[in-house]
C-alpha positions in Angstrom: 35.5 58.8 -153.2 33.2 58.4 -156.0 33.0 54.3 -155.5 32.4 55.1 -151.5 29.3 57.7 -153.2 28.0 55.2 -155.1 28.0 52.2 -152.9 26.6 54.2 -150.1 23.9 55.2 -152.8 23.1 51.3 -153.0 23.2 50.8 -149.3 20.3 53.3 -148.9 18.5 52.2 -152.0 18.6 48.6 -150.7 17.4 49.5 -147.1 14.2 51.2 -148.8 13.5 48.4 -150.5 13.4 46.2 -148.1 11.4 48.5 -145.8 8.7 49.1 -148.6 9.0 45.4 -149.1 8.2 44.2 -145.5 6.2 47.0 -145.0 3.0 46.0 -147.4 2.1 43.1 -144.9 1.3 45.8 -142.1 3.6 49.0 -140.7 3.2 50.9 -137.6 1.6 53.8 -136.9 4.2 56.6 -137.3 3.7 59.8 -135.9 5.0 62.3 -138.0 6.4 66.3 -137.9 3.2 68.3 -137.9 3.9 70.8 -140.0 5.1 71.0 -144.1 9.1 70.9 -144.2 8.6 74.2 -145.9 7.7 76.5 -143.0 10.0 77.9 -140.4 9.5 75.6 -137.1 12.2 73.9 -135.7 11.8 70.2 -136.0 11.3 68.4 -132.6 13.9 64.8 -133.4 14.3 64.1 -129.7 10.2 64.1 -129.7 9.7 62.2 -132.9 12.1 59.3 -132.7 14.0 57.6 -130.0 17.6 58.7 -129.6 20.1 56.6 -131.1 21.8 54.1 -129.1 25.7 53.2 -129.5 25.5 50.0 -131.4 23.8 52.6 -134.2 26.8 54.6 -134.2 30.0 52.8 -133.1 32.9 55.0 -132.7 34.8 54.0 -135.6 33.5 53.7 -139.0 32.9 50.5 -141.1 34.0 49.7 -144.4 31.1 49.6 -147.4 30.6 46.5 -147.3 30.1 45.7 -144.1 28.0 48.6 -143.5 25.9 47.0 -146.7 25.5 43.8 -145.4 24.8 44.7 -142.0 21.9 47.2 -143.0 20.5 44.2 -145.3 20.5 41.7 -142.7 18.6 44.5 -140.7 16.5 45.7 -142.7 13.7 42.9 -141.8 10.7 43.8 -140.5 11.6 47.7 -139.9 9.9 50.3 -141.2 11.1 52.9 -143.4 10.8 56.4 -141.0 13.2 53.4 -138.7 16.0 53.5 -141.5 15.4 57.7 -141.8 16.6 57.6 -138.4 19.9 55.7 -138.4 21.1 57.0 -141.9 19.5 60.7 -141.8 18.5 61.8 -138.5 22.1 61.2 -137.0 23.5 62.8 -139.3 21.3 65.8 -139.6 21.2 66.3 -135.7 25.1 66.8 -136.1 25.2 69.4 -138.4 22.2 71.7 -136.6 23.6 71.3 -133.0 27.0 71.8 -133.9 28.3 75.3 -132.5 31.0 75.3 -135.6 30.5 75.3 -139.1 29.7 71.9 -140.6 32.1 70.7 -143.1 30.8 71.1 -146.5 31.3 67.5 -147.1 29.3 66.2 -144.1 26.5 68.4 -145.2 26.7 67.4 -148.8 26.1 63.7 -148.1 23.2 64.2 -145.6 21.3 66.0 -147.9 22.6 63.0 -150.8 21.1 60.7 -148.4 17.8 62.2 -148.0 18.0 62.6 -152.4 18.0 58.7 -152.4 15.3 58.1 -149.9 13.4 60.8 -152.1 14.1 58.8 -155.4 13.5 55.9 -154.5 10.3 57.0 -152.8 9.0 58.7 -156.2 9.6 55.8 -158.0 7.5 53.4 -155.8 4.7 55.9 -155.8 5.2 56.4 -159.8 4.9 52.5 -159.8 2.0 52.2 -157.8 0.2 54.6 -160.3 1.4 52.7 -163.2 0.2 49.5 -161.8 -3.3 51.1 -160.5 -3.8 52.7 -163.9 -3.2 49.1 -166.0 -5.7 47.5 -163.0 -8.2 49.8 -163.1 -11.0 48.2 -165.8 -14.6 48.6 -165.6 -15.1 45.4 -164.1 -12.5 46.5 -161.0 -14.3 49.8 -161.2 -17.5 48.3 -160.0 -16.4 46.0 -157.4 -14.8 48.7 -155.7 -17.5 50.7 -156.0 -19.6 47.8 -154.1 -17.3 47.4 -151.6 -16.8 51.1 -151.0 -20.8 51.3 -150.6 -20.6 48.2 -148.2 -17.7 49.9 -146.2 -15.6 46.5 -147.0 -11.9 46.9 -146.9 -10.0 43.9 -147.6 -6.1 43.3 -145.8 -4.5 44.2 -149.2 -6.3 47.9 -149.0 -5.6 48.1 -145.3 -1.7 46.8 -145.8 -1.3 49.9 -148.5 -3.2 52.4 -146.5 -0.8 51.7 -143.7 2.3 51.6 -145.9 1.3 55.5 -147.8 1.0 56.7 -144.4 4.3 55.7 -143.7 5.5 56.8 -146.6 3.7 60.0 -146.7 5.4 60.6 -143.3 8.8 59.9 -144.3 8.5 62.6 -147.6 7.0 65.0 -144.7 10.0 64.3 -142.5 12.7 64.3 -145.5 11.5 67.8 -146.9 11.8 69.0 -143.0 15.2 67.5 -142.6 16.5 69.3 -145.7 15.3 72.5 -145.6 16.3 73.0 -141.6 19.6 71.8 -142.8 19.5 74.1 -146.1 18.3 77.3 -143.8 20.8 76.7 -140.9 22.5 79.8 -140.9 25.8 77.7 -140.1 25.3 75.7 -143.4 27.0 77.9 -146.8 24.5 76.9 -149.6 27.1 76.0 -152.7 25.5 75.1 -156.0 26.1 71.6 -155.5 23.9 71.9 -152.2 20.9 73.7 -153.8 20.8 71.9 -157.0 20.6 68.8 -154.4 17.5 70.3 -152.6 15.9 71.3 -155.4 16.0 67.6 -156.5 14.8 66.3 -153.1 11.9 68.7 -153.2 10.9 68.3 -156.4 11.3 64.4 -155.8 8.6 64.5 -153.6 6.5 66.9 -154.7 7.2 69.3 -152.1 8.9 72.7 -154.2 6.6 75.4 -152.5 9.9 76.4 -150.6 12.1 76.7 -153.4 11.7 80.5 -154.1 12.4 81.1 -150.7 15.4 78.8 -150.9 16.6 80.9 -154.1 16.1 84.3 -152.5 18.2 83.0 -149.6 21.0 81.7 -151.5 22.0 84.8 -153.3 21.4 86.7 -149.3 22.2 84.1 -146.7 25.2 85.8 -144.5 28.2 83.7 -145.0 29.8 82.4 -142.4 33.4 83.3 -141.7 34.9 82.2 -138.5 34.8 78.7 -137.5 35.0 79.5 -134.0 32.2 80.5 -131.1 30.7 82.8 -131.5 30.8 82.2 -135.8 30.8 85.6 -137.5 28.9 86.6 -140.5 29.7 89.0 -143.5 26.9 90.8 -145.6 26.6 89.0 -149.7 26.5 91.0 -152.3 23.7 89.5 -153.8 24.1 91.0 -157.7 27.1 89.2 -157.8 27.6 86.8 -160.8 28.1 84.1 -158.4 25.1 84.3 -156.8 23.1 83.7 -160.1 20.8 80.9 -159.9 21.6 78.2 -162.6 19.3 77.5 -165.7 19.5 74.0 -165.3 17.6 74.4 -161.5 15.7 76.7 -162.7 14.2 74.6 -165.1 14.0 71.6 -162.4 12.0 73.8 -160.0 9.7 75.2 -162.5 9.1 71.2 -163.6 8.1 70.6 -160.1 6.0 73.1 -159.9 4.2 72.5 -163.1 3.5 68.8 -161.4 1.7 70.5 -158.6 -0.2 72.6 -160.9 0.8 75.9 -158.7 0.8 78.6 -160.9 1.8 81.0 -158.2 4.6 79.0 -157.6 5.4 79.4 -161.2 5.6 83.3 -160.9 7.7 82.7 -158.2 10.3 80.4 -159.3 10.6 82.6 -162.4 10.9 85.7 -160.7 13.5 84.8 -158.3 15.7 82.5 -160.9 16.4 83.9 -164.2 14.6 87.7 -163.7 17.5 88.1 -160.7 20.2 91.1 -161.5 22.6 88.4 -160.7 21.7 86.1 -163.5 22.0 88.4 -166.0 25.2 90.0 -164.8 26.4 86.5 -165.2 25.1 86.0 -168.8 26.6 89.2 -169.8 29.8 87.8 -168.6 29.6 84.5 -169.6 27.9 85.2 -173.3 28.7 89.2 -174.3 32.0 90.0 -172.7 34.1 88.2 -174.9 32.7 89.1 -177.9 32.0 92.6 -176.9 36.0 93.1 -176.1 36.6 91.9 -179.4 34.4 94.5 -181.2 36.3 97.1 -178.6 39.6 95.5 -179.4 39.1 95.2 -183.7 40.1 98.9 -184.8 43.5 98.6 -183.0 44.0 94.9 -184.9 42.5 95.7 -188.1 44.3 99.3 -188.9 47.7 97.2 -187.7 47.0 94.9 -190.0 46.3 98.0 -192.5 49.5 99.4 -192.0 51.0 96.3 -192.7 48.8 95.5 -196.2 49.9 99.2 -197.2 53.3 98.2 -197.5 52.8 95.7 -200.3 51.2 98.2 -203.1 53.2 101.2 -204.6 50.3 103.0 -206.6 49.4 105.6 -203.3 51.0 107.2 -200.8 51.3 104.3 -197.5 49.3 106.6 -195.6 46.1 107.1 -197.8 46.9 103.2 -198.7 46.4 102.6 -194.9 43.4 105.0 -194.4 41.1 103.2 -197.1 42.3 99.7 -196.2 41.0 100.7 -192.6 37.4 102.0 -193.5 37.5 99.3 -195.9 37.8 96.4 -193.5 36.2 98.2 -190.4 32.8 98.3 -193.0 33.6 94.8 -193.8 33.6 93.7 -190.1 30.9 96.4 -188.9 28.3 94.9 -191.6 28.6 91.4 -191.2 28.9 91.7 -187.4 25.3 94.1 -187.3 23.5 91.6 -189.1 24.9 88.6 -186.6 23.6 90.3 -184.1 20.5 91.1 -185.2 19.6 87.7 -186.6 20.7 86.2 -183.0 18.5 88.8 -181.3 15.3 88.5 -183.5 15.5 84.4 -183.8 11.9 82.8 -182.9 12.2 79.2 -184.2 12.2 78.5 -180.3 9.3 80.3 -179.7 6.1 78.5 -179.1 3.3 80.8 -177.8 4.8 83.3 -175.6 6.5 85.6 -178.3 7.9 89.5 -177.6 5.7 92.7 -177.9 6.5 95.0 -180.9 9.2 97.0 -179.7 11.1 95.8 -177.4 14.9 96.3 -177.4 16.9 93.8 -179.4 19.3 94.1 -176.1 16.3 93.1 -173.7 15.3 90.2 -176.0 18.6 88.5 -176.0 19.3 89.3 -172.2 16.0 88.0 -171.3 15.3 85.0 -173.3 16.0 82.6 -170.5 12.8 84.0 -168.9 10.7 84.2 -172.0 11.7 80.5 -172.5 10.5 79.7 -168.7 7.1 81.5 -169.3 7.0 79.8 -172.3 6.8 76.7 -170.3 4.0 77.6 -168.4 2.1 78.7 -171.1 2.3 75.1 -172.9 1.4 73.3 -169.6 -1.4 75.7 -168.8 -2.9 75.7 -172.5 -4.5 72.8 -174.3 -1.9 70.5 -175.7 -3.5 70.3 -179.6 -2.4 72.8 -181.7 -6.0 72.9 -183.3 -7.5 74.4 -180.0 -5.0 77.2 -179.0 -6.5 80.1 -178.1 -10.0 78.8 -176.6 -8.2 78.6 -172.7 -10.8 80.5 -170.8 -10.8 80.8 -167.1 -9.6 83.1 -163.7 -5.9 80.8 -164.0 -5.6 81.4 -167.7 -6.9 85.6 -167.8 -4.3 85.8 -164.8 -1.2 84.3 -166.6 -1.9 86.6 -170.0 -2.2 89.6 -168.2 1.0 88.4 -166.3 2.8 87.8 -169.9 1.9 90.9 -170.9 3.0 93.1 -167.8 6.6 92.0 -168.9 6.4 92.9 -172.4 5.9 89.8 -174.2 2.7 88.4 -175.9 0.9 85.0 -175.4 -0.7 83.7 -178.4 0.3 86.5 -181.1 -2.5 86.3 -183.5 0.1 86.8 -186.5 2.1 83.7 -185.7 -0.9 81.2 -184.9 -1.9 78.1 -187.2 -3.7 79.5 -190.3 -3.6 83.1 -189.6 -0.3 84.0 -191.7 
C-alpha cells in the first residue's frame, strides 16, 4: 500500500511538472471557481470543466506504472487545471454525489492528491521568488522601470503572467475541492484527514478556513448508517478525542503568521489548544498517571511499612509501622511538591509572553500549550532584535497586548527584559 502511495505521489508530481513546464511558452485562459474555497457555495464542476470521457476513466484500473507512463506521455502541451481534472475532479465528484458514505480510504487519497498538487505548487512559486529576488539588481530595476513606463511587455512577461493565472486558478480550485470535500456532511473528518487539509491550506496560502474546519471537527454529526437516507448521531464535543492536535495547531498558526492575519491568529488559538477537549486530553495523557500514583502511594508505602517493621526488634511492630509510614509518606510528599512546583513555574521556554503574578500553578501547566502559541505571535509580530523589544507601536500591536493580557499572561514583563534584572 505504502509503495502504491508513493508512486502515485510521483505520478502527480511528474504530471505538474510537465504542465508548469509546457506551460511557460503560453497557457490558456482558464476560467476559474468565483469564489475563495473557504466560503460555503457549492462548487459548479459540470460548469467549470468538461465532463470526463471514458478513455479518462476505464472500467478497470491500471497498474502504477502504466498509469505513470501514460500520464507522462500525456502530459504535453496540457495545462495544469487539465491534470486537476482527470486526477482530482473525478475523484472528488464521487465522493460528494454519492448517496452513501465514502470510504475513508477513497476520501483520504483525494484530499493526498490535491496535498501534492499544493506542494508542488508552493515550491514553484517559492522558486520563482528565489530566482526573482537573486535577478532583481539595480540595473534590472531600471529597465523594468523603463519598460513599465513605455507599457512594453516582452513574451517572457506575458508567458509568466499567463502561467500565475493558471496557477492561481488551480490553488483557488484545490482549496474549493478540499474544503467541499472536508465539510460534506457524509465525509467523517479523522485526524489523518484534517492534519491533510490543514497542509493543503496552508500549502497555498489559503488557512482563513481552518478555524471553522476545527470547530467542525470536534461538532460535525457523525454519520452512522451507510444506507439512504444516512443517519446522524450528536458528538460530544469535550471528548478527549475530539482534541485538536499540537502538531496542527502549530501548522495552522504557521500559515497564518505567513498571511500576516492576526485575527486569524486569535482564531486558530482559540479553537485549538483553549478547547475543553484539548485539555481533557492533556490531563489524561500527562496527569492521570502520575496523579493515580500519588492516590495509589499510601496503600504501597504503609505495605511496604509493615513489611520493614518486621526486621527491627527495639519497638512494638505497630509503632515501628506508624513512624516508618509518616516517615516515607514525608519523604515522598516533599520531593514530589517540589517536582511539581519546579515543572509548573519553569520559564526557560519563555520568550516574551510570560504569566501574570498569580496565576494558579495548575492553570500554568494546563495552559502552556496556549501560552507557547501566543508566544509565537508575539515573536512574529515584534521586531526580531533583541535590542529593540518593547518599541512595537501601532493599532495591530496595542490590540495583541491587550489580548495577552485578557487571558492572564503578560507580554514583555519589564523584570525579565534585557538589562532590566
Amino acid at each position: 500500500m505504502q509503495c502504491h502511495v508513493l508512486s502515485r505521489g510521483h505520478a502527480i508530481r511528474s504530471l505538474i511538472g510537465s504542465a508548469l513546464s509546457n506551460g511557460r511558452g503560453g497557457i490558456p485562459h482558464v476560467r476559474a471557481p468565483a469564489r475563495c474555497g473557504c466560503l460555503k457555495k457549492p462548487i459548479c464542476f459540470n460548469s467549470t470543466f468538461p465532463a470526463r470521457s471514458h478513455q479518462d476513466d476505464p472500467g478497470r484500473p491500471k497498474s502504477s506504472g502504466a498509469a505513470i507512463q501514460e500520464n507522462r506521455a500525456e502530459s504535453t502541451g496540457q495545462e495544469l487545471p487539465a491534470l486537476l481534472e482527470r486526477e482530482v475532479l473525478g475523484k472528488a465528484r464521487s465522493i460528494l454525489q454519492s448517496s452513501t458514505i465514502p470510504d475513508t480510504s477513497a476520501v483520504e487519497r483525494t484530499l493526498q492528491a490535491c496535498e501534492e498538487f499544493s506542494r508542488v505548487l508552493a515550491e514553484e512559486a517559492q522558486s520563482i521568488d528565489q530566482g526573482s529576488a537573486v535577478e532583481r539588481t539595480p540595473a534590472s530595476k531600471l529597465l523594468s522601470l523603463e519598460e513599465s513606463q513605455l507599457g512594453l511587455k516582452s513574451q517572457d512577461q506575458k508567458a509568466s503572467l499567463l502561467t500565475e493565472n493558471a496557477k492561481s486558478a488551480a490553488a483557488r480550485l484545490i482549496s474549493s475541492i478540499a474544503y467541499k470535500i472536508i465539510t460534506d456532511p457524509k465525509v467523517y473528518i479523522t485526524p489523518k484527514l484534517l492534519l491533510m487539509y490543514v497542509n493543503v491550506q496552508s500549502l497555498l496560502r489559503r488557512p482563513r478556513s481552518l478555524p471553522e474546519i476545527f470547530d467542525l471537527y470536534a461538532s460535525k454529526p457523525v454519520p452512522k448508517s451507510n444506507r439512504s437516507p444516512i443517519k446522524y448521531s450528536a458528538p460530544n464535543r469535550n471528548k478527549p478525542s475530539a482534541h485538536i492536535p499540537l502538531q496542527i495547531a502549530n501548522t495552522a498558526l504557521t500559515a497564518a503568521i505567513k498571511i500576516k492575519d492576526l485575527s486569524l491568529c486569535f482564531d486558530v488559538i482559540n479553537y485549538s489548544v483553549c478547547a475543553r477537549a484539548f485539555r481533557i486530553s492533556k490531563f489524561f495523557r500527562k496527569a492521570f498517571v502520575p496523579i493515580s500514583g500519588a492516590v495509589l502511594a499510601p496503600f504501597a508505602i504503609y505495605k511496604l511499612a509493615s513489611e520493614l517493621s518486621a526486621y527491627q526488634s527495639t519497638m512494638d511492630s505497630k509503632m515501628a509501622t506508624q513512624m516508618l509510614f509518616a516517615g516515607i509518606m514525608a519523604y515522598v510528599g516533599f520531593t514530589a511538591t517540589i517536582g511539581v512546583v519546579a515543572v509548573t513555574t519553569a520559564n526557560d521556554q519563555m520568550d516574551r509572553v510570560t504569566w501574570a503574578t498569580g496565576t494558579p500553578l495548575r492553570e500554568r501547566w494546563m495552559r502552556e500549550e496556549e501560552r507557547m502559541l501566543i508566544d509565537r505571535v508575539a515573536g512574529a509580530w515584534g521586531f526580531q532584535q533583541r535590542s529593540r523589544r518593547g518599541e512595537e507601536e501601532g493599532p495591530e500591536w496595542e490590540a495583541l497586548r491587550e489580548w495577552i493580557g485578557m487571558r492572564g499572561m503578560v507580554l514583555d514583563k519589564t523584570e525579565l527584559m534585557d538589562g532590566m534584572e
